[in-house]
Every structure is written in C-alpha cells, then in structure tokens.
C-alpha positions in Angstrom: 136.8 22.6 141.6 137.8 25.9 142.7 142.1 26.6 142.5 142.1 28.4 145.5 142.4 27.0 149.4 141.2 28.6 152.5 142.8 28.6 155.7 140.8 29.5 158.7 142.7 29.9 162.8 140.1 29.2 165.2 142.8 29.8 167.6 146.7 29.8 168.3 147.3 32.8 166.7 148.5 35.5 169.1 147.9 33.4 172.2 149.4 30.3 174.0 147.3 27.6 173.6 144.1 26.9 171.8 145.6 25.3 168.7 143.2 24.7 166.0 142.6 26.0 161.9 140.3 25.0 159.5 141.3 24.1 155.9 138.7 24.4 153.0 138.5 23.9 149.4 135.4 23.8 147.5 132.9 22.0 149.8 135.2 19.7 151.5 136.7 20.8 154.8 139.4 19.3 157.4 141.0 20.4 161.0 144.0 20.6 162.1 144.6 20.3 165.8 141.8 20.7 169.1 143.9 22.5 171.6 142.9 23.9 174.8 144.0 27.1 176.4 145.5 27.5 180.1 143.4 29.9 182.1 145.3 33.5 183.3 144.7 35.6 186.0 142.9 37.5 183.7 141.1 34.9 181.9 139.9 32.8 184.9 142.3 31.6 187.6 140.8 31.6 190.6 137.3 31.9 188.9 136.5 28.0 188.6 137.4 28.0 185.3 139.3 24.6 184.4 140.1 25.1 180.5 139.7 27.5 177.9 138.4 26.2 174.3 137.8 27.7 170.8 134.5 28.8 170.2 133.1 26.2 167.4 130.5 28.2 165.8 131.8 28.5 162.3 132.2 24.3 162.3 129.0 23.4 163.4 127.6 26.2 161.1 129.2 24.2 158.4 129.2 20.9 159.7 128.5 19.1 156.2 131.9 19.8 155.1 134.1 18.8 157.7 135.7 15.4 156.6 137.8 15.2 159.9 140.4 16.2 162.1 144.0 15.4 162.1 146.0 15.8 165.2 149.9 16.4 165.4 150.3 15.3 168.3 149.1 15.0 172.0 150.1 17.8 174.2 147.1 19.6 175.4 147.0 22.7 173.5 146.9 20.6 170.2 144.1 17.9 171.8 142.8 18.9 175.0 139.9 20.3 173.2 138.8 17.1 171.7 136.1 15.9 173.9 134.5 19.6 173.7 134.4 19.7 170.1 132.9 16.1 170.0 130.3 17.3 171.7 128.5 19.3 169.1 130.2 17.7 166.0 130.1 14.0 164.2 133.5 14.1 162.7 136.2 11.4 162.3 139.6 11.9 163.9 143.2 11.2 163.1 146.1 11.0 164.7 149.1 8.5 165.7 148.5 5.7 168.2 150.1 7.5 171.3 148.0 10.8 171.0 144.6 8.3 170.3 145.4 6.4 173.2 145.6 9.9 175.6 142.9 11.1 173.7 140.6 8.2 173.8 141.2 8.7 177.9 139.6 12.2 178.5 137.1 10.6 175.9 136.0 8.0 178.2 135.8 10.4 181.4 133.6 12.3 179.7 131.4 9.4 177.9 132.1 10.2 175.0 134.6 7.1 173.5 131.5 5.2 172.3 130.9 7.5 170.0 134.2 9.0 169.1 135.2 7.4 165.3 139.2 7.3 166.0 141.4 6.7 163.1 145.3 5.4 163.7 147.1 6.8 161.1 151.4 6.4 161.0 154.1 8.0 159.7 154.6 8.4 155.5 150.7 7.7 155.6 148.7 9.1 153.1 144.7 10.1 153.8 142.6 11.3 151.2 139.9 13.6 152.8 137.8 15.1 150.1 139.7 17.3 147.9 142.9 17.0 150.5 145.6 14.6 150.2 147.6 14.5 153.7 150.5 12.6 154.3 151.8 12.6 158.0 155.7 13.2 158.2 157.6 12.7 161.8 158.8 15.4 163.5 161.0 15.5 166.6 159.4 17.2 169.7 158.8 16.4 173.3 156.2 13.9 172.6 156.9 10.8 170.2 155.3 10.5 167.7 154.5 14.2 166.7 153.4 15.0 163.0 154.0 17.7 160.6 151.5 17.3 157.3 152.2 17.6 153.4 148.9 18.6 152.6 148.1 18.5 148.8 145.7 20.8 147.4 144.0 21.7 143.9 145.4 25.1 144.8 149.2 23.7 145.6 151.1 21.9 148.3 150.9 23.5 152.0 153.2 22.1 154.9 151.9 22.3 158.6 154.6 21.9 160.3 153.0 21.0 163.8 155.5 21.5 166.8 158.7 20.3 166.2 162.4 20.6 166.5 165.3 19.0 164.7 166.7 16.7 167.4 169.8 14.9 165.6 170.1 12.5 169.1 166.2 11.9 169.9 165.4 9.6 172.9 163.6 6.8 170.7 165.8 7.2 167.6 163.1 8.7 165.5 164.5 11.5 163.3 162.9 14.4 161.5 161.9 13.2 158.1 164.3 15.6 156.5 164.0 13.2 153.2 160.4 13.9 152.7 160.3 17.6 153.4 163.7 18.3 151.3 161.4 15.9 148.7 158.3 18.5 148.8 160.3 21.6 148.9 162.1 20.0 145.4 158.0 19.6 144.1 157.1 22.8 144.8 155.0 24.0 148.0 152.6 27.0 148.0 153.1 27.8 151.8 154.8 26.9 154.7 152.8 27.0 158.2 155.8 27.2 160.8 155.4 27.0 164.5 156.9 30.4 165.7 157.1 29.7 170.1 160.5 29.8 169.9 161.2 32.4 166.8 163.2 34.9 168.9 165.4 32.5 170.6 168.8 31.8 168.4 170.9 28.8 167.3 169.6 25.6 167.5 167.0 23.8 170.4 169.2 21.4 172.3 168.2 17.7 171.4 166.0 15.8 174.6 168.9 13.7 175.5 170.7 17.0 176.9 168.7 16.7 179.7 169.6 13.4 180.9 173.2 14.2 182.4 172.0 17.8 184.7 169.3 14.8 185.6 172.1 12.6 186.5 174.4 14.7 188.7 171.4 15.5 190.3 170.0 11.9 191.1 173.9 11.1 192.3 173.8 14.3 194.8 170.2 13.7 196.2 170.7 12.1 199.9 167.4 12.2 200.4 163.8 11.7 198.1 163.6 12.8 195.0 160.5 14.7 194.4 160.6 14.7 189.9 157.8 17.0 187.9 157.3 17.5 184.4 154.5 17.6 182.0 152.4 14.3 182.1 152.4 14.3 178.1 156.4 14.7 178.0 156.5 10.6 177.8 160.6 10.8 176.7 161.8 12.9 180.0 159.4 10.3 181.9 161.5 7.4 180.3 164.7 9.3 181.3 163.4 9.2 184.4 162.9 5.8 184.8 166.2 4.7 183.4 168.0 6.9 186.0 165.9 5.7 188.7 167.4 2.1 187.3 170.6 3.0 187.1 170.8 4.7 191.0 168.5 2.1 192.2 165.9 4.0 193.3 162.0 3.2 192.7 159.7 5.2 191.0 156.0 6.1 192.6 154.3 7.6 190.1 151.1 10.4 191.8 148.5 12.4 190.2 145.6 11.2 187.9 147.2 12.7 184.6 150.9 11.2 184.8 149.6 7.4 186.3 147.1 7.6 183.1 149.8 8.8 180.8 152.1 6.1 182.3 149.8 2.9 182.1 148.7 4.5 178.5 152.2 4.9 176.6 153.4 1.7 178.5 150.8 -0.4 177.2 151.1 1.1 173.5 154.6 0.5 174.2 156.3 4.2 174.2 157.7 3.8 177.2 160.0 1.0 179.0 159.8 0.9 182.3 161.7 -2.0 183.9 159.0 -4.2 186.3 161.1 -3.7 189.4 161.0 0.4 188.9 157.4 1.3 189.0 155.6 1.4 193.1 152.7 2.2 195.0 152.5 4.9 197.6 152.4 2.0 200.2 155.3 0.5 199.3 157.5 3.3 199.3 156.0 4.3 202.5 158.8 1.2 203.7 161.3 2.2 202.2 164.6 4.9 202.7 164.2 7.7 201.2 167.7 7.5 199.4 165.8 4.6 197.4 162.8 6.7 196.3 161.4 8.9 193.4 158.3 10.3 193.6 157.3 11.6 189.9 154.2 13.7 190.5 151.4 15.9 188.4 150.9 19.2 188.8 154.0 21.4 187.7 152.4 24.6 187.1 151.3 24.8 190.8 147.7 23.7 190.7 146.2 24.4 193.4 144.9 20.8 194.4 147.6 18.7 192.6 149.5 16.0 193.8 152.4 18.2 193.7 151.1 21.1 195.6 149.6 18.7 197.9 153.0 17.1 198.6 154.5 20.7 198.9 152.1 21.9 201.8 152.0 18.3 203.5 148.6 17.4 202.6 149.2 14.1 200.3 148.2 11.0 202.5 151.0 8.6 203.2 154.1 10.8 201.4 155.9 13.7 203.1 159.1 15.9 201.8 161.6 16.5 204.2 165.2 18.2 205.2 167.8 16.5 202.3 164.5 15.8 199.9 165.4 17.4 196.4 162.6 18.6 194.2 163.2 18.9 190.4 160.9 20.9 188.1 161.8 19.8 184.9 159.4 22.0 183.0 159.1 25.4 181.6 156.4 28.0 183.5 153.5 28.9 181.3 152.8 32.1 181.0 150.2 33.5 183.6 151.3 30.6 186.0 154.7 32.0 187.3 153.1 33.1 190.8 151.4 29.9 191.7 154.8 28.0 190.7 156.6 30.5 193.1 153.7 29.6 196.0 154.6 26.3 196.0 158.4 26.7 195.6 158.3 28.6 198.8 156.3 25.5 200.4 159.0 23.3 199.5 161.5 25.4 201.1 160.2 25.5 204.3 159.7 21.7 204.5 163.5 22.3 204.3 163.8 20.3 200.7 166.4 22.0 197.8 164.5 22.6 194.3 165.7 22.5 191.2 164.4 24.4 188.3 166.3 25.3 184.8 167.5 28.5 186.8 169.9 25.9 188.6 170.8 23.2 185.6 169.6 22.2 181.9 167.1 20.2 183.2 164.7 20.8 180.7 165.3 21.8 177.2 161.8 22.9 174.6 160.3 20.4 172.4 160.1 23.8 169.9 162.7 24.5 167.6 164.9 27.7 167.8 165.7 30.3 164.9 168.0 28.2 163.2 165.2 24.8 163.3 163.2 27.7 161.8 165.3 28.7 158.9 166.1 25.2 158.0 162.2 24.4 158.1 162.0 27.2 155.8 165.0 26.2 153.3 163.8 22.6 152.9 160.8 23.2 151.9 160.9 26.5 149.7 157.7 27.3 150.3 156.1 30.3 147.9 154.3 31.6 150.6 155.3 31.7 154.1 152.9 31.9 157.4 153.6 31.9 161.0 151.3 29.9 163.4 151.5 29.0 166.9 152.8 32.0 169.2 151.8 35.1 170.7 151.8 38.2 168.3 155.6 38.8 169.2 156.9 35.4 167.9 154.8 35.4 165.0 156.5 38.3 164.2 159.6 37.5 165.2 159.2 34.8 162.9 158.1 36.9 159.7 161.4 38.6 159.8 163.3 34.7 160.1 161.7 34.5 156.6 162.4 37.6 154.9 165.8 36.9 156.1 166.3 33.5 154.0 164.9 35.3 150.9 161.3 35.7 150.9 159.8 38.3 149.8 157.7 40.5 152.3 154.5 40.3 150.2 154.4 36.4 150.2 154.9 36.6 154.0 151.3 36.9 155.9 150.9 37.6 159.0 147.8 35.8 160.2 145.2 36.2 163.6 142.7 33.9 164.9 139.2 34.4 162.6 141.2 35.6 159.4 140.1 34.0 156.5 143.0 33.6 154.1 142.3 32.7 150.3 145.7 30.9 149.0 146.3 30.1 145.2 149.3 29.8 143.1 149.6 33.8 142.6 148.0 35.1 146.1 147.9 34.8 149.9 144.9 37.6 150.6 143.2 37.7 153.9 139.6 38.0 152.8 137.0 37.7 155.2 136.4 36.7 159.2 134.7 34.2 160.5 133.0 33.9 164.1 135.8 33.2 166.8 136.0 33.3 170.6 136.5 31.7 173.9 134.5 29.3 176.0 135.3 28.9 179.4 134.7 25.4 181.2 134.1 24.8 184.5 136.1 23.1 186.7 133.5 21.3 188.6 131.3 20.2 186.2 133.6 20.5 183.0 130.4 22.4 181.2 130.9 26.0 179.8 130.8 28.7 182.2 128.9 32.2 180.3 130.9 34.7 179.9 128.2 36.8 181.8 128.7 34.4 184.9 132.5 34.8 184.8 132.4 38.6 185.1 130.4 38.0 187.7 133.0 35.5 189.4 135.3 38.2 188.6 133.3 41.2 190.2 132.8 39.2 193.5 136.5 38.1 194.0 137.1 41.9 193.6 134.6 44.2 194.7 132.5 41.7 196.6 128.5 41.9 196.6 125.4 43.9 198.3 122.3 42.8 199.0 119.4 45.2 200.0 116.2 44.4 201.3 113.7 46.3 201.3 109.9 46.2 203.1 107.5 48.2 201.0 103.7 48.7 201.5 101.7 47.0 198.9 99.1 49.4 198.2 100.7 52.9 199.2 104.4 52.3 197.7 105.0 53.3 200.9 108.8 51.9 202.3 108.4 50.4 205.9 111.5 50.7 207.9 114.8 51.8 207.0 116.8 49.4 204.4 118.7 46.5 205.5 122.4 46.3 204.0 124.0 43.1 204.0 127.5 43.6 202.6 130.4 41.0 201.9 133.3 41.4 200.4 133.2 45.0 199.8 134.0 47.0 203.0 134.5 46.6 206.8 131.0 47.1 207.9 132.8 48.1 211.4 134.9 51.1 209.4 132.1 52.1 206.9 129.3 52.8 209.0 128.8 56.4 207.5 129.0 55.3 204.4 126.5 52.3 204.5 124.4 55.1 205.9 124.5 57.5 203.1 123.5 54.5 200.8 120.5 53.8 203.2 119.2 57.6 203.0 119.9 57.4 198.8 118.0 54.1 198.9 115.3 55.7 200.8 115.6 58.9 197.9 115.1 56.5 195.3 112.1 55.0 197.1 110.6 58.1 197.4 111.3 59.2 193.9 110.1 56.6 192.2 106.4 55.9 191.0 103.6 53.2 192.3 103.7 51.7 189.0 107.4 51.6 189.2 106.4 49.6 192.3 104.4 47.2 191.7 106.8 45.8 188.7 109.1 44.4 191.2 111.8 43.8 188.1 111.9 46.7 187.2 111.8 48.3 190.8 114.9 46.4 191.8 116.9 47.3 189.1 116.6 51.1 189.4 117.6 49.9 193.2 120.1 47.9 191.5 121.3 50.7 189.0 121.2 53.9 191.4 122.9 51.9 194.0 125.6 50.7 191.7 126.4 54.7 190.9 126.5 55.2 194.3 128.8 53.3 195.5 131.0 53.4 192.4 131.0 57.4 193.1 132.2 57.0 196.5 134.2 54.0 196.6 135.7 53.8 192.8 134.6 49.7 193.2 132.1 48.0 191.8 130.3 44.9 193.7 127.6 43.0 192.6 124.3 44.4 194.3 121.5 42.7 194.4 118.1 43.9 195.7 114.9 42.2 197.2 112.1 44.1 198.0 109.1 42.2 200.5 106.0 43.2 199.8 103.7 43.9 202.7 
C-alpha cells in the first residue's frame, strides 16, 4: 500500500458552488460532496441554462476505484449535483437521513431513485471504504444535520471540515463535536481541509437563534401579510418560522415546489415541528385576514418564474401582496444574482408592500463560520498540513494567512485550485499533476447538458442577434440570380441601416463573383465563405458579431 494520499477538487476551489474532491490511495477512491453551481450573467443567466455541474471525466475514466460518495450535507452546492453524476456512474452514496431524504427527491424527478444505492449513515459513525476509514462528526450550520469527516488514511489522518460554524445555542440543540475533533487533533492529523466563505469576515458567526428576535419584532409590527423567503434547504429558519407564526397566530402557506417538498420531507423524517393547526393551503388563506397570514415562498434569489417573483408582479393565482403586506428576505444574495433580487424588490414596492432584507435587521445570520470559527477549527485539530477549500480565490487566501497566523508554517500551507492533484504524506503536501476538469451546463427545459458550442451561440444571439442570407444561384453557370435577400433580427434597425445592409448585399455579390464553380457546387463549403466574409464584414463596420447564417437555392 502506497503511504501517500491524493486529493483531487473537481470543483469549489476559486468559485461558489460546485463542491466536490476526490480522494485516492492506492486503487481505492471516495467523493466528497456533488455540488452544483448557480448560473452568472456570464455563465448562463438568461441563456436557458438551469445549473452548472462539474465535469466528471476523470471519475468515470476511473470508475473502478470509486467506492462511494459521502455527502456533508444537503444544501445544493454540496448535493445538487447528485442526480447528474448518477447518470454516468454506479457508485454508492452516503450521507445523513435529512440530506438522503432531499436527495432521494431530485432522484425520483429525474428516475433515477430505482437505481440510486443510498446509505444512511449518523453521527460518530464509522465507514470503511477501501483503504479510508471515515467517521462522520456533527457540525453546526444552517442545515441539521451537517457532517465534517475524520478521514483515516495509510498516509495519516485528514479532517474535511464540510460547512460549518460553532453555534454554542443551535436551534435543535446539536452541538459541534468539539470532543472528537480536540480527540483527533491530540492523535495527530496530517491536514486540515477548512471551509474558507467566510475567512475575511472577523470574530465569531452569530449562532441561528439570533435571528429569531429581528424575526419577532417584525411579525409583531406587520399589519398586514407576511410575505417570508429563505433558502428551501435552511429547515431551522423554516421552523423559526413556524413557531412565530404560532406564537402571533398567524398560519403558514407554504408556495413553490422546492420549499412544500423540503417541508413534507424534513417533517416526515421529523427535522421539523410544525404544529397541525399552522400549516394551509392557498385556498384557505384566500378566507382569511391578512393580519392572520404567512405566506413562506421559494424563489429568494429572484428567479424569474418563482413563486416569489410571481407573487411580486401579481401573477400567482389566488394570492396577492398589497399596501401594509411586509416581505422578509431572510437570505443572503448570491453572487451574480444581486440584479434580479433588486427587479423584484422594486415589484414589491410598487404593490405598496415594506421589505425587509439584512440591510434593515439581523434577519439572517451565515451557516459559515467567521475568522475566529476558523482559527479554532485550526487549533483543535493541529493539523500538519493545512488547506483551504470552499471559496473564491480571495477567501482561500484570506484563509491561508488565518493559518500562518496560529503558527503554521507557510510551506505546510497549500493553496489549492480545482484539477490540482495534490500528493500528501507524512513529510509533503506537493501539487503534482492535473486532472481533466470543467463545467457542464444543464438545460433548464429538459435538465440535459447544453454544449458549450450551443451556449455561445445563446450568448451571441442575445447580444449581437443573427443574419440570415439567401441566396438564388444558377446551377450550372455559378451564376447569382437576383440580388441577396437579408433577413436581420436582433442586430440593427433595418429602418436605420439601410446603407449598410446594402454595402453587405454588394460584398455578398463580390464574394459570389470571386469565388469558383467548384466552390459552388459544394454548398458547405460555399456557405461558409458567405458565412466567413460576411462575419468580417459586419464585424468591421459594426464592432458586433451576430450569428449569420447562409442558404443558397439552387436553380
């Protein structure tokens, strides 16, 4: 057996999102995590592109090793990848009852549950996957439930921490098991994998429970509805929810396919306590005042067709928001979504409703520890070697220097990116090699990868808009009959361009002219000189770029 361990990121490193790694000693190989990434303006908004997930190549290419994957937890960029990955790989996966139970959900919408192997596994578990030996440690975060891993190796211990905080007043009671990682860090540990999103921020993340009184003076001034968003996998801020909704007697209507899934889910695994008389349907809160209403919807990052937008522009069936309805956004904005949130603020206002975000009141607080959860991460479990995961490039930075600063030495501090190969053993942490890495974009209509060929395309159209040109060409001379026909969308005002769509007729007509019968009479390759020369044209005058594409008729 070889005394060395390799630890490969398939994604999560410099990026939101995405979470996955690969670990691998001799020929026995597990993963950590199946995370999805949230599309940008730049990576697909507006573009049909639903999700973004790691690019799987390097596990199917060594699909004989893999001996399962252990999840953390259940927020989306840890899971929301499963399903994809599942689709090209027989592997067994682990992870508590909670995160199964959301998981097994997205499995059965895409068809895939019958042949998903799932594996329960609980706290102080141990699982012994090939050469690994991984026991499961709880962690406070926004989801309950949430797993950092003791991972023994030949090569040493490593601890992946997952996301976590160190909550001392958690919503279910469930502390960090300090006990366990103070326990390892006593053993020894040859590196420390430490979730960096909130590296730069200092003192210490404020425990879920702070939320509950902002939430509470805000229930006791609403005269109206109260319109409540948050993530649909944040199951503790929905149980706040429903226990102020108990105390100020008001019901709860839960809307949107994601939260009413989460709901029934966590409720029937029993995470979540909602008293009988709480939970109502849109028709029966249609009867009732809206001083005895909460309507907890999907859809905080402004999606454009969720039941939270919808509500915002009037266009959810049977519910309306009004003058003296209060709308509470207790989230935080990913990054790349801050415009769409905005949109639909501004709808809000002008149905004459008061939102309230954590501009206003604490009425969110991160499930990710700051600096000083960081540094105590660090100090319990003494790690030999210390790496940064989860963050943009900034935060795992940010987070290199936390470590230096409680005594670790800069050369046993590596700073990691997605494809690295690093080789750990008891004297080393070298980056050695890459492996195959990338994006796929899905689709958000039929949930199948999108090229990346097709998305530029997408792209080009939304910007620069598309050409067509038709063209009538004599068979057997070559000869072109009748000036070109330009059909332009997206691209210019046909009304104001008139010159210039004829200086691209008399250049088509050039290239007719300049080009050979054989040239011809391969229509392929006729229309892409069109294509080509067009393309430089227009680029020359206009400094855009549409998509052109040309027909020619034979005659």
């Amino acid at each position: 057996m070889n005394n060395f361990v390799e630890v490969i990121p398939l994604g999560g490193l410099g990026e939101f999102g995405m979470n996955s790694t690969a670990l691998r000693c001799g020929s026995d190989m597990i993963v950590i995590d199946a995370g999805m990434g949230f599309p940008s303006h730049d990576s697909g908004t507006g573009l049909g592109v639903h999700v973004i997930v790691p690019d799987i190549t390097f596990l199917k290419e060594n699909e004989d090793q893999l001996r399962g994957i252990i999840l953390t937890h259940g927020h989306e960029d840890h899971v929301g990848a499963v399903s994809f990955f599942l689709q090209d790989l027989d592997v067994e996966i682990y992870g508590s009852r909670l995160t199964l139970g959301l998981v097994s959900e997205r499995l059965k919408e895409r068809q895939l549950l019958n042949r998903a192997r799932l594996n329960e596994i609980a706290a102080r578990q141990v699982l012994n996957l090939g050469c690994f030996e991984i026991e499961a440690l709880h962690v406070t975060h926004s989801y309950p439930d949430s797993f950092c891993l003791a991972i023994r190796t030949p090569a040493g211990t490593l601890i992946w921490s997952g996301d976590f905080k160190f909550d001392q007043t958690p919503i279910d009671g469930k502390m960090s098991d300090l006990h366990r990682l103070a326990s390892y860090g006593e053993s020894g540990v040859l590196a420390l994998f430490s979730d960096s999103t909130n590296s730069a921020v200092p003192g210490l993340a404020p425990s879920e429970s702070n939320v509950r009184e902002p939430l509470r003076n805000i229930f006791r001034q609403a005269p109206g509805r109260i319109v409540a968003t948050t993530f649909a996998s944040s199951i503790h801020r929905i149980q706040i929810i429903f226990d102020l909704a108990r105390e100020f007697e008001r019901v709860v209507v839960p809307v949107g396919r994601s939260i009413v899934n989460n709901i029934r889910i966590a409720n029937e695994l029993g995470y979540l306590n909602p008293p009988p008389e709480i939970l109502a349907t849109v028709k029966q809160a249609r009867d009732l005042p809206p001083s005895e209403v909460v309507i907890l919807a999907s859809g905080s990052q402004g999606e454009p067709m969720s039941a939270l937008t919808r509500l915002a522009i009037d266009q959810f069936k049977n519910l309306t928001v009004e003058e003296g309805d209060t709308v509470i956004l207790s989230t935080r904005i990913i990054p790349g979504n801050e415009k769409s949130i905005s949109r639909m603020v501004n709808h809000f206002f002008r149905r004459g409703a008061r939102v309230v975000d954590t501009s206003h009141s604490q009425v969110h607080v991160s499930g990710h520890g700051y600096r000083d959860d960081l540094k105590l991460m660090i100090n319990l479990t003494k790690p030999s070697f210390f790496i940064p995961i989860h963050g943009e490039y900034r935060q795992l930075k940010s987070h290199t220097w936390i470590a230096r600063d409680q005594g670790l030495p800069q050369e046993r501090i590596v700073l990691m990116e997605t494809g690295d190969v690093l080789r750990l053993d008891p004297e080393a942490a070298e980056v050695v090699d890459k492996v195959t890495v990338g994006r796929r974009f899905i689709d958000d209509g039929i949930l199948e990868e999108v090229h990346e060929m097709v998305l530029r395309e997408r792209r080009f159209l939304s910007e620069d808009g598309f050409v067509i040109v038709i063209l009538r060409i004599d068979r057997r001379t070559g000869v072109l009959l009748g000036e070109p026909e330009i059909v332009s969308r997206g691209f210019i005002f046909i009304d104001d361009s008139e010159g210039l769509l004829a200086e691209a007729s008399l250049r088509i007509q050039e290239i007719v002219e300049e080009t050979s019968l054989e040239e011809k009479q391969d229509d392929e390759l006729f229309n892409e000189i069109i294509r080509k020369e067009l393309k430089r044209f227009f680029r020359k005058q206009t400094g855009k770029r549409p998509l052109i594409l040309s027909l020619t008729l034979e005659i």
